[in-house]
N, C-alpha and C positions, 0 to 999 in steps of 0.2 A: 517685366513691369510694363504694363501701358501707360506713357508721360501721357494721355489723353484723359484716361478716367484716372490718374494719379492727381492732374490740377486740377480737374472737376472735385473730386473727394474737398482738395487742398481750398478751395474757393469757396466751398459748403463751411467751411470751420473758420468763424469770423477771428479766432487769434490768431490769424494770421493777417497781418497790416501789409506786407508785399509778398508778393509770389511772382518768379518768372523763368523762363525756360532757356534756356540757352545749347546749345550742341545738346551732347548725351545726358545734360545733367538739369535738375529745377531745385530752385531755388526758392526757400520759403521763409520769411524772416517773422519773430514774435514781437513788437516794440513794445517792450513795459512801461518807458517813458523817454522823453525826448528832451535836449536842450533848450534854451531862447532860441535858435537855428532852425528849429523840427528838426536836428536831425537825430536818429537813432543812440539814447545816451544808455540806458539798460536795455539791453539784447540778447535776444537768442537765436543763432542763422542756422538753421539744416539746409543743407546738399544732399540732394536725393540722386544716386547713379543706378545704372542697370542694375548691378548687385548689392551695390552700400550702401551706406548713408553715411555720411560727416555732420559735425555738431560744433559751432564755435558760439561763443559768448563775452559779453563783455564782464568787468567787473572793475567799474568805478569806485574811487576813494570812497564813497559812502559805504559801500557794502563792507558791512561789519569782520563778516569773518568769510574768504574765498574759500576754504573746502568747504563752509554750509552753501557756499552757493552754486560751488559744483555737482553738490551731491542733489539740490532742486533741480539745476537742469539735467540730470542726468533720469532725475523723475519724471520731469515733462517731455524729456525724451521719450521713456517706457511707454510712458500712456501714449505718448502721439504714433507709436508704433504698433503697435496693440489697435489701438481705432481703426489703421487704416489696412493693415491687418487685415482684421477681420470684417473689411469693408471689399477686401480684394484687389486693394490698391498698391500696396504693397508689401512685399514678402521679405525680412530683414535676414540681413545671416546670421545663421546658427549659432555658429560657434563663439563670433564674435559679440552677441548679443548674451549668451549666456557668459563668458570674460566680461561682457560691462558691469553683468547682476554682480557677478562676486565681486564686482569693486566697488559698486553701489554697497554692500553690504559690510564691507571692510570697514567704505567711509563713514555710513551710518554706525558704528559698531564703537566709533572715534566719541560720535556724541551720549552716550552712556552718562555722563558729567558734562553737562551742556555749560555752565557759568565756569567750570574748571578751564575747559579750553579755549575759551573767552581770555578769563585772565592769561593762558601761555600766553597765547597768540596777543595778545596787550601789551604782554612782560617782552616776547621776542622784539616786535615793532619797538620798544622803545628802549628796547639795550640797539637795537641797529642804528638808531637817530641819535641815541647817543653816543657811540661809536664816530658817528659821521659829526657831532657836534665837536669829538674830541678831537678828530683829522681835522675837522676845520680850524680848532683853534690854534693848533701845532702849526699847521701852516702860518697861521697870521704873524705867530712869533717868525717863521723864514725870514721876514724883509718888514723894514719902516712902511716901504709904499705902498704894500698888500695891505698892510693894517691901514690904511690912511683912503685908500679907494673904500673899505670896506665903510669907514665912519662915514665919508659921503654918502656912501647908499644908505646906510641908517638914518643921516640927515632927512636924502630924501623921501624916505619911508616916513619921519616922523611928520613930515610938511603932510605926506597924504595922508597918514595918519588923522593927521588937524583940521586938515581939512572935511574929511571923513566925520569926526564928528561934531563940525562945526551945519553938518547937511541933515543928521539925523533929527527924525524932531521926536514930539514926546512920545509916542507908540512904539511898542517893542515890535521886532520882527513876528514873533508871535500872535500878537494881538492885528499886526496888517493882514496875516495869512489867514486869518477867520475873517477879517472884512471882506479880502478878497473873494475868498468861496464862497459867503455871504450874499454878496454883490452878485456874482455870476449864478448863485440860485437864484436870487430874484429880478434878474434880469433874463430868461431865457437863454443860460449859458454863455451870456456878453457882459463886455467888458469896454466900459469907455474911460480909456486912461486919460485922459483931460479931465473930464469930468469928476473921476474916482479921486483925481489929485487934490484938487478943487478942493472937492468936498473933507479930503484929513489932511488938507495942508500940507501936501510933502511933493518932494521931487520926483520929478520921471524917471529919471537914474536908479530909487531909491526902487520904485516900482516895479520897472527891468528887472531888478535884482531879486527880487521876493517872487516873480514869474518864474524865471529862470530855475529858483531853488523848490515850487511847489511844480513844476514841470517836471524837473527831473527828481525828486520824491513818487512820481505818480499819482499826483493828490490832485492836476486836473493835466487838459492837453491843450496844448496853443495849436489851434488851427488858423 
């Protein structure tokens, strides 16, 4: 493999948001979206070596179901190896490439009944939280004082609570996410949070938060 015309290839392919090189090894990350931070919230990193390649990814709470999201990056893997491939940039291994198809294939072979596995994986997540709800409430019976810190924390949950929607005003979160995108089409992809306040009456904080959540949706990017 040449790390010379391997970044080159890598630099030509704009889905890629960082690339870098370090010792024996380059480093190519995909950002699908980012937090209020910028920093990298859904991801996909390839490690490109002499002979291999590595593949790591993220999979935040949002993502509905983790083996469909395995089984996408393991697609965007193919293709990405395959392009550069047959670019001459680089030559994947054999063997190992052909073990990831059969397991690509295994996992696609899962979704056959796509809402079926939906609901397990629905059913599983909420016998495990209930599980953890039943530990928890066994503990509380342990001791008076367990149960007694716990109601302070509910206290003070219910104060922010109170507070929370003592901030909210008459626009649902829905209906601010289309001003927002609104706003940044007809503005040249800008955004003045002053001003955007201003005008629907609501808080910064409230603002923050709806960035934050249409950020890491992918639905725009805070630069």
């Amino acid at each position: 493999m040449s790390s010379k015309k391997l970044m080159n290839e890598l630099a030509a392919l704009s889905i890629f948001q960082d690339k870098c090189e370090k010792e024996a090894t380059i480093t190519a990350t995909i950002v699908e979206s980012t937090d209020r931070q910028k920093r990298p919230y859904l991801y996909i990193r390839l490690v490109f070596g002499p002979k291999s390649s590595e593949v790591t990814y993220s999979i935040p709470t949002e993502v509905p179901n983790p083996t469909l999201r395995r089984l996408q990056v393991i697609k965007t893997l193919f293709t990405l190896l395959s392009l550069l491939e047959a670019r001459g940039a680089f030559m994947p291994d054999r063997p190992d490439l052909y073990s990831k198809t059969l397991e690509a294939l295994d996992i696609a072979s899962m979704f056959w009944d796509n809402d079926a596995l939906k609901m397990k994986y629905a059913l599983d997540r909420y016998a495990c939280e209930n599980a953890l709800l039943k530990d928890e409430l066994s503990k509380f019976k342990e001791g008076k004082d367990l149960l007694n810190l716990r109601m302070l924390e509910f206290e003070r949950k219910e104060r922010q609570l109170k507070e929370r929607i003592g901030q909210l005003e008459s626009l649902a979160d829905s209906e601010i996410d289309r001003e927002i995108v609104k706003w940044v089409e007809e503005h040249n992809g800008k955004l003045n949070d002053a001003q955007f306040c201003s005008t629907f009456a609501m808080g910064t904080r409230r603002l923050e938060e709806r960035l934050d959540a249409l950020s890491k949706r992918g639905v725009i990017r805070l630069v």
